[in-house]
C-alpha positions as CSV (number, residue, x, y, z in Angstrom):
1,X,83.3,-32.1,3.3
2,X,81.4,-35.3,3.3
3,X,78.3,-36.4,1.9
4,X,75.7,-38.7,4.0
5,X,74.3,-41.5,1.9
6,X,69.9,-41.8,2.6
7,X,70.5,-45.2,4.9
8,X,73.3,-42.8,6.9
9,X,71.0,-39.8,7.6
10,X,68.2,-42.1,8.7
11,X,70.3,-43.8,10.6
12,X,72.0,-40.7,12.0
13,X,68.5,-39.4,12.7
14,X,66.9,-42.9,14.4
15,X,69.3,-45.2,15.5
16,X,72.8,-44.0,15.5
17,X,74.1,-48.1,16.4
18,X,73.7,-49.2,13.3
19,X,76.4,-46.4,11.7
20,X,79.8,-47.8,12.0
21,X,82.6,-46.3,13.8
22,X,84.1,-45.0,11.2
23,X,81.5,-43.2,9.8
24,X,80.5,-42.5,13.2
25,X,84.0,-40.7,13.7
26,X,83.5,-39.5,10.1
27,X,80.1,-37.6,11.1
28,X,82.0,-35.8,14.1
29,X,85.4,-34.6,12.4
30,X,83.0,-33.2,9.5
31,X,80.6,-32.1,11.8
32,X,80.8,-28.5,10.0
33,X,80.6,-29.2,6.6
34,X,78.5,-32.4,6.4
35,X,76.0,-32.7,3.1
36,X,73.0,-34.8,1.7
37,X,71.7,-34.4,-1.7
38,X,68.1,-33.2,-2.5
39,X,67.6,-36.9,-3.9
40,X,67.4,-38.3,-0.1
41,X,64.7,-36.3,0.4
42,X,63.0,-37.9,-2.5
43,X,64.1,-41.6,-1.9
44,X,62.8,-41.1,1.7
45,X,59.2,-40.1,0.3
46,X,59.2,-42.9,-1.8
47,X,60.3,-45.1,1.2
48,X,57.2,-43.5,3.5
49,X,54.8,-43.6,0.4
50,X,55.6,-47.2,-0.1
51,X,55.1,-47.9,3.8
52,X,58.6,-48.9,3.6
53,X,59.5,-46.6,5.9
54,X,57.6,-45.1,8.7
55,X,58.3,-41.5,10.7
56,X,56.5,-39.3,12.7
57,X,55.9,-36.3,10.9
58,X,55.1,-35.7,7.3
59,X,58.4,-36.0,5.0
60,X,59.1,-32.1,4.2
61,X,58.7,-31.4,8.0
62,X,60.9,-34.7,9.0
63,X,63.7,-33.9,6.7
64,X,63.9,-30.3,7.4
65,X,64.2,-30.5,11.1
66,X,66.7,-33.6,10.9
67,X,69.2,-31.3,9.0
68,X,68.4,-28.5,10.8
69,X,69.2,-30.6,14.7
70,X,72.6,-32.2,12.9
71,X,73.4,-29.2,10.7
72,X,73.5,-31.2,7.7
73,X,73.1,-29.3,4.9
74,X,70.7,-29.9,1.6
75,X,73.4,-30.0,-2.4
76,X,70.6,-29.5,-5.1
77,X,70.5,-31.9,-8.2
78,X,71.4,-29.9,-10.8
79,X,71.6,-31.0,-14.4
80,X,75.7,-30.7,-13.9
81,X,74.8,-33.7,-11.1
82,X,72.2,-35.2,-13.4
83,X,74.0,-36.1,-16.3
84,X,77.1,-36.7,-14.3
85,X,75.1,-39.1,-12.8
86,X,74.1,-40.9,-16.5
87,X,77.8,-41.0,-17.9
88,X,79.0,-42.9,-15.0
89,X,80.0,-46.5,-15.4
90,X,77.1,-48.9,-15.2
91,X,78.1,-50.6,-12.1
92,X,75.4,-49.2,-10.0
93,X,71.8,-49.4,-10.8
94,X,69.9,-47.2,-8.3
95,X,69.7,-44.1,-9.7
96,X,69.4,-42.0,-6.5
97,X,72.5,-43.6,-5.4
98,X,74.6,-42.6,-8.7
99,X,73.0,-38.5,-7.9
100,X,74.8,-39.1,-4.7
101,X,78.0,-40.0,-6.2
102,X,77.7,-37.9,-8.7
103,X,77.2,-34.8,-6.2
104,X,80.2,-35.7,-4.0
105,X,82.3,-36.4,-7.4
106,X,81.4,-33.1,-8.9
107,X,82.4,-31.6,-5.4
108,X,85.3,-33.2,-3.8
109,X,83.6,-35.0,-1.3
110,X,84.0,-38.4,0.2
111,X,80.9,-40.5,0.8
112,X,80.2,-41.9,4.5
113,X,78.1,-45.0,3.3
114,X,77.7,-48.8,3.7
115,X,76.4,-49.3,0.2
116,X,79.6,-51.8,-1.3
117,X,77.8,-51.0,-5.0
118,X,79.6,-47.2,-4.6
119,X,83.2,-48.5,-3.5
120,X,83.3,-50.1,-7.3
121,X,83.5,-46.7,-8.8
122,X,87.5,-45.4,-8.7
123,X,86.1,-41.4,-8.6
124,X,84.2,-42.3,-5.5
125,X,86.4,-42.1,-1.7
126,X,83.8,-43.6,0.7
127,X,83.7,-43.7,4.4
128,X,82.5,-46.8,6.2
């Protein structure tokens, strides 16, 4: 089980060349059990709010159907994830980014991302 960080899922969704190999070859072994947390759906409206990010269809639609086409499926944020998120070591400021870890802590996952911020944290195994 893997979890996709937000830049990895819009990439996997619009421009797969700028994923790695690795987490290109990551993608396809998990293909079956490949997860995203409910935060990426929320950083990804911010993005689109904040015209930092532009896609064709309105942001519930968009995220929806990508998951649906690359069966990716949605982890909630619970308030396990939440304050799992808090007590983590302060080495990462973005909050949606220590949800993430959090998630894939809390469930054994490994994390296919290119943030370098994440790799600091010993509980986290990512992919790149």
């Amino acid at each position: 089980m893997v979890i996709l960080d937000t830049c990895v899922l819009l990439w996997l969704a619009s421009d797969q060349s700028n994923l790695s190999a690795g987490a290109r070859k990551a993608i396809e072994a998990h293909s079956n059990a490949l997860f995203v947390s409910a935060i990426t759906g929320f950083e990804i409206a911010i993005k689109c709010r904040d015209r930092k990010l532009e896609i064709p269809l309105p942001v519930l639609d968009w995220f929806t159907e990508v998951l649906d086409f690359h069966g990716v499926r949605e982890l909630p944020v619970t308030a396990r994830v939440a304050i799992a998120s808090i007590e983590l070591p302060r080495r990462h400021n973005d909050p949606c980014d220590r949800i993430i870890l959090a998630t894939a802590v809390i469930n054994g996952m490994k994390i296919i991302s290119c943030d370098r911020l994440l790799s600091q944290y010993e509980q986290a195994e990512i992919i790149w």
